[in-house]
N, C-alpha and C positions, 0 to 999 in steps of 0.2 A: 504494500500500500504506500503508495507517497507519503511526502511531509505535508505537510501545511506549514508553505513555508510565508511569512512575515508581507516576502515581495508582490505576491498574488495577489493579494485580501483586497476585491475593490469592493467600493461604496456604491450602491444603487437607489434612486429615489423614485417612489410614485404619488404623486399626488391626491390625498383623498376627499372620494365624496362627501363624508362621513365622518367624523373625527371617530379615531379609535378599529374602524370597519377597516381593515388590509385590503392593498388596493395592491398589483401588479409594478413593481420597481422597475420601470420601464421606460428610465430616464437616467444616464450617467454625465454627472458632476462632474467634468476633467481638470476644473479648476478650485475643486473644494472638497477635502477630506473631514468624512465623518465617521467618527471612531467610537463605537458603543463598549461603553461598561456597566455589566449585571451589580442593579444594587439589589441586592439581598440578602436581609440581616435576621437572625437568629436567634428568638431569645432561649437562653441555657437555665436549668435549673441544676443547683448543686446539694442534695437532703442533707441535712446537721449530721454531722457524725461522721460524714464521706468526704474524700478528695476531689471528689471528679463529679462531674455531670452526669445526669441518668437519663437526661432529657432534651431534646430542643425542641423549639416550636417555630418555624419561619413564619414574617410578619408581613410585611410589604416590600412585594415583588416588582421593582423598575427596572429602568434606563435611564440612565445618564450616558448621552454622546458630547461628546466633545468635536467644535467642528474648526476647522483651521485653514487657511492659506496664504503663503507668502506673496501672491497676488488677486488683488481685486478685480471681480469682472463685470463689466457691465451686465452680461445678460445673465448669470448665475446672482448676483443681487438681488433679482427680480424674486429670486425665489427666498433667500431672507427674510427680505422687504416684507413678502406678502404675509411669513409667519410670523414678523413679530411686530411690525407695527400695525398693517390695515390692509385687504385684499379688494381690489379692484380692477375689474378686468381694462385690459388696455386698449389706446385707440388708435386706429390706423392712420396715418399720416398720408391724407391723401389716397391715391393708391400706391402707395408705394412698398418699401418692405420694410419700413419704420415704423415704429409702435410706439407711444407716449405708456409711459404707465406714469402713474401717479399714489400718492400711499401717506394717507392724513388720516392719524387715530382722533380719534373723538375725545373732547375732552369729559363728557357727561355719557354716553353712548355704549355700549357694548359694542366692539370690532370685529367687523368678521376678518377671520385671519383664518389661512391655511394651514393644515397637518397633514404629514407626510409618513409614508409605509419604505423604514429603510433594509435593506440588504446589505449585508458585509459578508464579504466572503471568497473563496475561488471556489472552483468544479471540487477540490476536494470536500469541504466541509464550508458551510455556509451558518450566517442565524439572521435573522429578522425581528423589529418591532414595531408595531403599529403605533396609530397618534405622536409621530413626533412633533411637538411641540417646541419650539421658538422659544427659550426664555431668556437667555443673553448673547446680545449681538456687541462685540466692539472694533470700529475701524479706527487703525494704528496707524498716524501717515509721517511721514518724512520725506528728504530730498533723494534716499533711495528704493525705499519702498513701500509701498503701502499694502497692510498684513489685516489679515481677519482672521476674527478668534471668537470662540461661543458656545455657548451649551444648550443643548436640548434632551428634552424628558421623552421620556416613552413608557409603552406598555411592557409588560411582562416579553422577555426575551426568549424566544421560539431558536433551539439549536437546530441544528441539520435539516435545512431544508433546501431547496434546490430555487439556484439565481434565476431570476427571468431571464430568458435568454434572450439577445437581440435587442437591447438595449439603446435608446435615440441617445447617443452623443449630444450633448446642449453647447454649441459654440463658444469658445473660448476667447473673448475678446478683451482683453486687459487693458484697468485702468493705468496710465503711466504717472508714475510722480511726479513727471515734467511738468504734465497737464492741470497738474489741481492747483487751484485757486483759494484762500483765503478772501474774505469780504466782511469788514464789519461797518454798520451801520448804525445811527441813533434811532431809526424809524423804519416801519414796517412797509410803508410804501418807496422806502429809498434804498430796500435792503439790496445787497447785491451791486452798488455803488462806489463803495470806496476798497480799493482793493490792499490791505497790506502786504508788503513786501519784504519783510523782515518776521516771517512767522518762521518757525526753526524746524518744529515739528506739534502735532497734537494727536488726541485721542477721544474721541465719537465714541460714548458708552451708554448703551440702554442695558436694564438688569433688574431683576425681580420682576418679571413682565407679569405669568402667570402664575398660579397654582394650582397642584393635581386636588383631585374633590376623592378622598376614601370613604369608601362606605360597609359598611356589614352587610354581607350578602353574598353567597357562596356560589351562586352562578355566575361573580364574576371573578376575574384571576386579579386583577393588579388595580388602575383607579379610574371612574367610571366618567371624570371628564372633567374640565375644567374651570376655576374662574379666574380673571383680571383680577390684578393688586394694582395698588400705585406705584406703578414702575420708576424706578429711580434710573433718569438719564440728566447727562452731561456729558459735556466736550473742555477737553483741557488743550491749549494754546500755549507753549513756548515760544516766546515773541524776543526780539532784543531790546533789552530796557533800554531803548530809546525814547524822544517827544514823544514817540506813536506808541511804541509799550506801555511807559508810565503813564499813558492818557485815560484809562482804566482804572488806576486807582482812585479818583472824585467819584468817577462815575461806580464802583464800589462803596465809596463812602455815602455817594447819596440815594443807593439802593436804586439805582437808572437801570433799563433795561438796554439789552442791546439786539441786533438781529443779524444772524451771522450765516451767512452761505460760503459751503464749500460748492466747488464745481470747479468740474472736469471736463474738459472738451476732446473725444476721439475723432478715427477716423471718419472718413464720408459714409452713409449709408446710403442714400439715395436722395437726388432731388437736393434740394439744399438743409438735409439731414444727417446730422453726426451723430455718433455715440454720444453720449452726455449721461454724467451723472450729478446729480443736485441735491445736495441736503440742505436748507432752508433750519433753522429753529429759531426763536424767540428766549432769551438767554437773562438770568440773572446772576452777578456777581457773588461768588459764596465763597471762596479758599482764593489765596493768594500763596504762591509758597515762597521759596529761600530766593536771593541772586545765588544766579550759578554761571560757570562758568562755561561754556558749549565753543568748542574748538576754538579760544580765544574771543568767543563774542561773552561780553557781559548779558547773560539774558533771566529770565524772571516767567514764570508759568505760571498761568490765570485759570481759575475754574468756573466754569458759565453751570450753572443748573438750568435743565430747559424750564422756560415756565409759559402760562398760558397767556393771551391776550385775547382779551373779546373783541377788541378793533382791529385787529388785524385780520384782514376778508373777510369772512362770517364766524370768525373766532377760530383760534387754533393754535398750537405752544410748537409742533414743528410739520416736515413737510419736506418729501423726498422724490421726486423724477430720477426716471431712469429712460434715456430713446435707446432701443437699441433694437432687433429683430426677431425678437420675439411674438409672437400672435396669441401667446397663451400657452403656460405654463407646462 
Protein backbone atom coordinates (compact mmCIF):
# COMPACT_ATOMS: atom_id res chain seq x y z
CA UNK A 1 0.00 0.00 0.00
CA UNK A 2 1.55 3.46 -0.58
CA UNK A 3 2.40 6.31 1.87
CA UNK A 4 0.33 9.17 2.37
CA UNK A 5 2.66 11.15 1.69
CA UNK A 6 2.56 15.12 3.02
CA UNK A 7 3.12 16.29 -0.99
CA UNK A 8 -0.38 14.99 -2.22
CA UNK A 9 -2.88 16.05 0.25
CA UNK A 10 -4.91 18.69 -1.90
CA UNK A 11 -7.65 20.82 -0.71
CA UNK A 12 -11.09 20.64 -2.51
CA UNK A 13 -14.11 23.12 -2.08
CA UNK A 14 -17.82 22.94 -2.95
CA UNK A 15 -20.14 25.21 -2.34
CA UNK A 16 -23.30 24.69 -0.30
CA UNK A 17 -27.00 24.97 -0.80
CA UNK A 18 -27.59 24.31 2.65
CA UNK A 19 -25.39 25.02 5.55
CA UNK A 20 -24.07 21.86 7.00
CA UNK A 21 -25.86 19.55 3.93
CA UNK A 22 -22.31 18.20 1.82
CA UNK A 23 -22.24 19.21 -1.28
CA UNK A 24 -19.73 17.61 -4.18
CA UNK A 25 -15.80 19.53 -3.64
CA UNK A 26 -15.87 20.33 -7.02
CA UNK A 27 -13.88 23.36 -7.20
CA UNK A 28 -9.97 23.54 -6.54
CA UNK A 29 -8.29 26.49 -4.79
CA UNK A 30 -4.70 26.62 -6.44
CA UNK A 31 -4.06 29.66 -4.68
CA UNK A 32 -5.36 28.83 -1.18
CA UNK A 33 -4.60 26.06 1.38
CA UNK A 34 -6.99 24.70 3.72
CA UNK A 35 -5.70 22.57 6.26
CA UNK A 36 -8.31 20.72 8.68
CA UNK A 37 -7.65 19.73 12.28
CA UNK A 38 -10.13 17.18 14.33
CA UNK A 39 -11.16 18.83 17.46
CA UNK A 40 -12.14 16.29 19.69
CA UNK A 41 -11.95 16.29 23.32
CA UNK A 42 -12.54 13.78 25.85
CA UNK A 43 -13.79 13.84 29.10
CA UNK A 44 -11.72 11.03 31.57
CA UNK A 45 -12.93 9.82 34.76
CA UNK A 46 -10.22 8.73 37.38
CA UNK A 47 -12.40 6.55 40.73
CA UNK A 48 -10.79 7.45 44.26
CA UNK A 49 -8.43 4.86 45.11
CA UNK A 50 -7.07 4.29 41.24
CA UNK A 51 -4.24 5.71 39.19
CA UNK A 52 -5.75 5.64 35.86
CA UNK A 53 -8.81 6.32 34.15
CA UNK A 54 -11.62 3.70 33.74
CA UNK A 55 -13.58 5.81 31.53
CA UNK A 56 -13.86 8.51 28.71
CA UNK A 57 -16.62 10.15 27.32
CA UNK A 58 -16.02 12.38 23.98
CA UNK A 59 -17.80 15.62 23.92
CA UNK A 60 -17.90 18.00 20.98
CA UNK A 61 -16.92 16.73 17.67
CA UNK A 62 -15.38 19.68 15.08
CA UNK A 63 -13.08 21.29 12.78
CA UNK A 64 -10.83 23.66 12.93
CA UNK A 65 -9.08 24.49 9.23
CA UNK A 66 -6.66 26.77 9.16
CA UNK A 67 -6.59 28.43 5.67
CA UNK A 68 -3.35 30.39 4.25
CA UNK A 69 -1.53 31.97 1.22
CA UNK A 70 1.60 33.71 0.53
CA UNK A 71 -0.53 35.22 -2.39
CA UNK A 72 -3.75 37.09 -2.70
CA UNK A 73 -6.01 36.50 -5.44
CA UNK A 74 -8.46 38.33 -6.83
CA UNK A 75 -10.90 35.66 -7.88
CA UNK A 76 -10.26 33.20 -4.83
CA UNK A 77 -11.23 36.38 -2.54
CA UNK A 78 -14.49 36.07 -3.88
CA UNK A 79 -14.98 33.01 -2.04
CA UNK A 80 -13.60 34.43 1.56
CA UNK A 81 -15.51 37.44 0.92
CA UNK A 82 -18.73 35.66 0.46
CA UNK A 83 -18.02 33.44 3.96
CA UNK A 84 -17.31 35.84 6.01
CA UNK A 85 -18.56 39.18 5.50
CA UNK A 86 -21.84 39.06 3.16
CA UNK A 87 -22.91 36.84 -0.02
CA UNK A 88 -24.16 38.43 -3.05
CA UNK A 89 -24.38 37.33 -6.35
CA UNK A 90 -22.21 39.27 -8.98
CA UNK A 91 -22.86 41.48 -11.87
CA UNK A 92 -21.95 41.21 -15.35
CA UNK A 93 -20.03 44.14 -16.75
CA UNK A 94 -21.78 44.73 -19.68
CA UNK A 95 -21.28 41.65 -21.72
CA UNK A 96 -18.20 41.18 -21.10
CA UNK A 97 -16.27 38.46 -19.00
CA UNK A 98 -16.19 40.94 -15.95
CA UNK A 99 -18.03 40.47 -12.87
CA UNK A 100 -18.58 43.37 -10.06
CA UNK A 101 -19.04 41.40 -6.85
CA UNK A 102 -19.70 43.48 -4.04
CA UNK A 103 -19.83 42.37 -0.03
CA UNK A 104 -21.45 44.83 2.61
CA UNK A 105 -22.55 43.08 6.19
CA UNK A 106 -25.31 44.74 7.77
CA UNK A 107 -24.93 46.43 10.47
CA UNK A 108 -28.47 45.54 12.37
CA UNK A 109 -29.29 42.41 9.76
CA UNK A 110 -28.46 38.81 9.64
CA UNK A 111 -25.95 38.10 6.48
CA UNK A 112 -26.25 35.71 4.21
CA UNK A 113 -22.92 34.27 3.97
CA UNK A 114 -21.72 31.05 2.29
CA UNK A 115 -20.55 27.58 3.67
CA UNK A 116 -18.42 25.32 2.07
CA UNK A 117 -18.00 21.04 1.88
CA UNK A 118 -14.20 20.70 2.16
CA UNK A 119 -11.93 17.71 0.88
CA UNK A 120 -8.25 17.00 1.89
CA UNK A 121 -6.64 14.48 0.77
CA UNK A 122 -4.91 12.23 -2.25
CA UNK A 123 -6.21 8.92 -4.10
CA UNK A 124 -4.74 7.25 -1.02
CA UNK A 125 -6.63 8.25 1.83
CA UNK A 126 -8.93 11.33 1.88
CA UNK A 127 -11.48 13.08 4.99
CA UNK A 128 -14.12 15.66 4.45
CA UNK A 129 -16.22 18.34 6.50
CA UNK A 130 -19.22 19.95 5.81
CA UNK A 131 -20.41 23.70 6.93
CA UNK A 132 -17.27 25.38 6.77
CA UNK A 133 -17.73 28.39 8.08
CA UNK A 134 -15.64 31.65 7.62
CA UNK A 135 -14.64 32.89 11.15
CA UNK A 136 -11.35 34.79 10.68
CA UNK A 137 -10.10 36.39 7.78
CA UNK A 138 -6.65 38.45 7.96
CA UNK A 139 -4.98 40.24 4.89
CA UNK A 140 -1.19 40.90 5.61
CA UNK A 141 0.39 43.55 3.03
CA UNK A 142 3.78 44.82 2.43
CA UNK A 143 6.20 46.05 -0.31
CA UNK A 144 6.78 42.26 -0.87
CA UNK A 145 3.93 40.43 -0.37
CA UNK A 146 0.62 40.30 0.51
CA UNK A 147 -0.32 36.99 2.69
CA UNK A 148 -3.77 35.46 3.82
CA UNK A 149 -4.39 33.63 6.82
CA UNK A 150 -7.74 32.26 8.63
CA UNK A 151 -9.73 29.91 10.30
CA UNK A 152 -12.69 28.07 9.71
CA UNK A 153 -15.15 25.76 11.74
CA UNK A 154 -16.78 22.78 10.45
CA UNK A 155 -18.69 19.71 11.01
CA UNK A 156 -17.70 16.60 12.41
CA UNK A 157 -14.66 15.04 10.29
CA UNK A 158 -15.67 12.05 7.96
CA UNK A 159 -12.17 9.99 7.28
CA UNK A 160 -11.77 7.85 4.11
CA UNK A 161 -13.72 8.97 1.65
CA UNK A 162 -13.06 9.38 -1.92
CA UNK A 163 -12.02 13.09 -3.69
CA UNK A 164 -14.56 14.38 -6.21
CA UNK A 165 -12.93 13.65 -9.17
CA UNK A 166 -12.53 16.36 -11.97
CA UNK A 167 -12.39 19.10 -10.05
CA UNK A 168 -12.97 23.06 -11.97
CA UNK A 169 -9.56 24.68 -11.20
CA UNK A 170 -10.68 28.54 -10.17
CA UNK A 171 -8.04 30.80 -11.93
CA UNK A 172 -5.32 32.14 -10.29
CA UNK A 173 -4.85 35.61 -10.69
CA UNK A 174 -2.60 37.42 -8.13
CA UNK A 175 -2.93 40.58 -6.32
CA UNK A 176 0.71 42.21 -6.79
CA UNK A 177 2.18 44.50 -3.81
CA UNK A 178 3.09 46.86 -6.49
CA UNK A 179 -0.57 47.60 -7.17
CA UNK A 180 -2.04 48.32 -3.68
CA UNK A 181 -2.86 51.52 -2.65
CA UNK A 182 -3.40 53.03 0.73
CA UNK A 183 -6.06 56.17 0.87
CA UNK A 184 -7.02 57.92 3.96
CA UNK A 185 -9.64 60.32 4.12
CA UNK A 186 -11.75 62.65 6.72
CA UNK A 187 -15.06 61.99 4.83
CA UNK A 188 -17.07 59.30 3.48
CA UNK A 189 -17.95 60.88 0.39
CA UNK A 190 -14.00 61.91 -0.35
CA UNK A 191 -12.83 58.56 0.75
CA UNK A 192 -10.53 57.06 -1.74
CA UNK A 193 -8.83 60.76 -2.31
CA UNK A 194 -5.88 61.33 -0.67
CA UNK A 195 -3.40 58.66 -1.35
CA UNK A 196 -0.53 58.04 1.39
CA UNK A 197 2.64 57.33 0.29
CA UNK A 198 4.72 56.52 3.14
CA UNK A 199 2.45 53.44 4.57
CA UNK A 200 5.27 50.79 5.22
CA UNK A 201 3.07 47.95 5.67
CA UNK A 202 -0.53 46.83 7.45
CA UNK A 203 -2.95 44.24 8.50
CA UNK A 204 -6.80 43.91 7.44
CA UNK A 205 -8.29 41.65 10.50
CA UNK A 206 -11.85 40.41 10.87
CA UNK A 207 -12.36 37.68 13.91
CA UNK A 208 -14.95 36.25 16.13
CA UNK A 209 -17.23 36.47 13.13
CA UNK A 210 -19.48 33.42 14.13
CA UNK A 211 -20.58 30.81 16.49
CA UNK A 212 -21.31 27.11 16.39
CA UNK A 213 -25.00 26.70 18.20
CA UNK A 214 -24.79 22.96 20.29
CA UNK A 215 -27.45 21.24 21.16
CA UNK A 216 -28.66 17.97 22.82
CA UNK A 217 -29.98 15.61 20.54
CA UNK A 218 -28.49 12.43 19.34
CA UNK A 219 -29.57 12.50 15.70
CA UNK A 220 -27.03 14.83 15.30
CA UNK A 221 -23.16 14.35 15.37
CA UNK A 222 -21.34 17.70 15.94
CA UNK A 223 -23.21 21.49 15.85
CA UNK A 224 -26.48 22.09 14.29
CA UNK A 225 -25.77 25.69 12.94
CA UNK A 226 -24.89 28.97 13.43
CA UNK A 227 -25.02 32.46 14.94
CA UNK A 228 -23.33 36.02 14.34
CA UNK A 229 -21.23 37.73 17.27
CA UNK A 230 -19.85 41.05 17.20
CA UNK A 231 -17.16 40.45 15.04
CA UNK A 232 -14.04 42.26 16.11
CA UNK A 233 -12.26 43.97 12.84
CA UNK A 234 -9.48 46.27 12.28
CA UNK A 235 -6.76 47.32 10.09
CA UNK A 236 -3.24 48.23 11.49
CA UNK A 237 -1.19 50.81 9.34
CA UNK A 238 2.67 51.33 9.66
CA UNK A 239 3.06 54.70 8.29
CA UNK A 240 6.43 56.89 8.75
CA UNK A 241 6.11 59.39 11.57
CA UNK A 242 6.02 61.84 9.25
CA UNK A 243 3.54 65.48 9.00
CA UNK A 244 1.30 62.79 7.31
CA UNK A 245 1.92 59.87 10.13
CA UNK A 246 1.77 62.06 13.06
CA UNK A 247 -1.53 63.74 11.58
CA UNK A 248 -3.58 60.81 13.21
CA UNK A 249 -2.68 61.53 16.45
CA UNK A 250 -5.40 64.99 17.08
CA UNK A 251 -7.57 63.04 15.02
CA UNK A 252 -7.17 60.13 17.80
CA UNK A 253 -7.23 62.60 20.56
CA UNK A 254 -10.51 63.94 19.28
CA UNK A 255 -12.10 60.59 18.61
CA UNK A 256 -12.44 61.71 14.55
CA UNK A 257 -13.34 59.10 12.23
CA UNK A 258 -11.50 58.24 9.23
CA UNK A 259 -12.30 56.31 5.98
CA UNK A 260 -9.72 54.33 4.43
CA UNK A 261 -9.58 52.38 1.02
CA UNK A 262 -7.00 49.80 0.13
CA UNK A 263 -7.03 49.06 -3.75
CA UNK A 264 -5.50 47.27 -6.13
CA UNK A 265 -5.58 47.67 -9.76
CA UNK A 266 -4.67 44.35 -12.14
CA UNK A 267 -4.40 43.34 -15.35
CA UNK A 268 -7.10 44.09 -18.27
CA UNK A 269 -10.10 41.92 -18.37
CA UNK A 270 -12.10 43.18 -20.97
CA UNK A 271 -13.58 46.39 -22.35
CA UNK A 272 -12.18 48.93 -20.10
CA UNK A 273 -12.15 46.20 -17.14
CA UNK A 274 -9.24 45.31 -14.62
CA UNK A 275 -8.88 43.05 -11.93
CA UNK A 276 -9.60 45.24 -8.97
CA UNK A 277 -9.75 44.78 -5.46
CA UNK A 278 -11.23 47.35 -2.94
CA UNK A 279 -11.71 47.22 0.63
CA UNK A 280 -13.60 50.60 1.75
CA UNK A 281 -14.09 50.78 5.84
CA UNK A 282 -15.02 53.50 8.03
CA UNK A 283 -12.37 53.51 10.99
CA UNK A 284 -11.83 54.77 14.59
CA UNK A 285 -8.61 55.43 16.26
CA UNK A 286 -8.14 52.95 19.32
CA UNK A 287 -4.06 51.69 19.82
CA UNK A 288 -1.36 53.70 18.86
CA UNK A 289 1.81 51.62 19.48
CA UNK A 290 5.85 52.33 20.11
CA UNK A 291 8.30 54.49 17.29
CA UNK A 292 10.14 51.83 15.72
CA UNK A 293 12.57 51.63 13.63
CA UNK A 294 11.65 49.92 9.95
CA UNK A 295 14.83 49.67 7.73
CA UNK A 296 16.13 53.12 8.91
CA UNK A 297 12.78 54.94 8.47
CA UNK A 298 11.56 56.22 11.83
CA UNK A 299 7.99 54.82 11.76
CA UNK A 300 4.89 54.47 14.26
CA UNK A 301 1.66 51.95 13.78
CA UNK A 302 -1.84 53.10 14.07
CA UNK A 303 -4.90 50.95 14.94
CA UNK A 304 -8.22 51.85 13.19
CA UNK A 305 -11.32 49.65 14.77
CA UNK A 306 -13.80 49.54 11.81
CA UNK A 307 -16.90 51.32 13.13
CA UNK A 308 -20.29 52.08 11.62
CA UNK A 309 -21.70 55.34 10.07
CA UNK A 310 -25.22 55.82 9.38
CA UNK A 311 -24.39 58.79 6.79
CA UNK A 312 -22.40 57.04 4.81
CA UNK A 313 -24.64 55.76 1.62
CA UNK A 314 -27.55 54.14 3.55
CA UNK A 315 -25.33 53.22 6.45
CA UNK A 316 -22.47 50.94 6.64
CA UNK A 317 -18.86 50.43 8.86
CA UNK A 318 -17.13 48.69 5.73
CA UNK A 319 -17.40 47.42 2.13
CA UNK A 320 -15.30 45.21 -0.32
CA UNK A 321 -15.35 44.92 -4.57
CA UNK A 322 -13.61 42.58 -6.12
CA UNK A 323 -13.92 42.61 -10.77
CA UNK A 324 -12.58 39.84 -11.71
CA UNK A 325 -14.14 36.75 -13.95
CA UNK A 326 -15.98 35.14 -12.09
CA UNK A 327 -19.93 34.46 -12.86
CA UNK A 328 -20.49 32.75 -9.75
CA UNK A 329 -18.97 30.96 -7.22
Amino acid sequence: MPERTTITQVAQLGVEATPGVAVAANKLLTALSIDPAINLEATTFRPSGGKYATLAAPGKDFVEAKISSDVACYNHLAYLFSGILAYAAPVQQGTTTAYLWTFVPSQTAEDTIKTYTIEKGSAVRAGRFAYGLLNELTISFDREKIEISGTMLGQQYTDNVTLTANPTAVAAQPILPSALDVFIDNTATGIGTTKWTRVLSGELSISDRFAPVWTLNSAVTSFVAHVERAPKAQLKLLVEADATGMSLLPAMRAGDKRYIRLKAVGPLIASTYYYTFQFDLCGVLSEVGEFSDEDGVYAIEWTFDVAFDKNWGTGKAMEAQLMNVLSAL
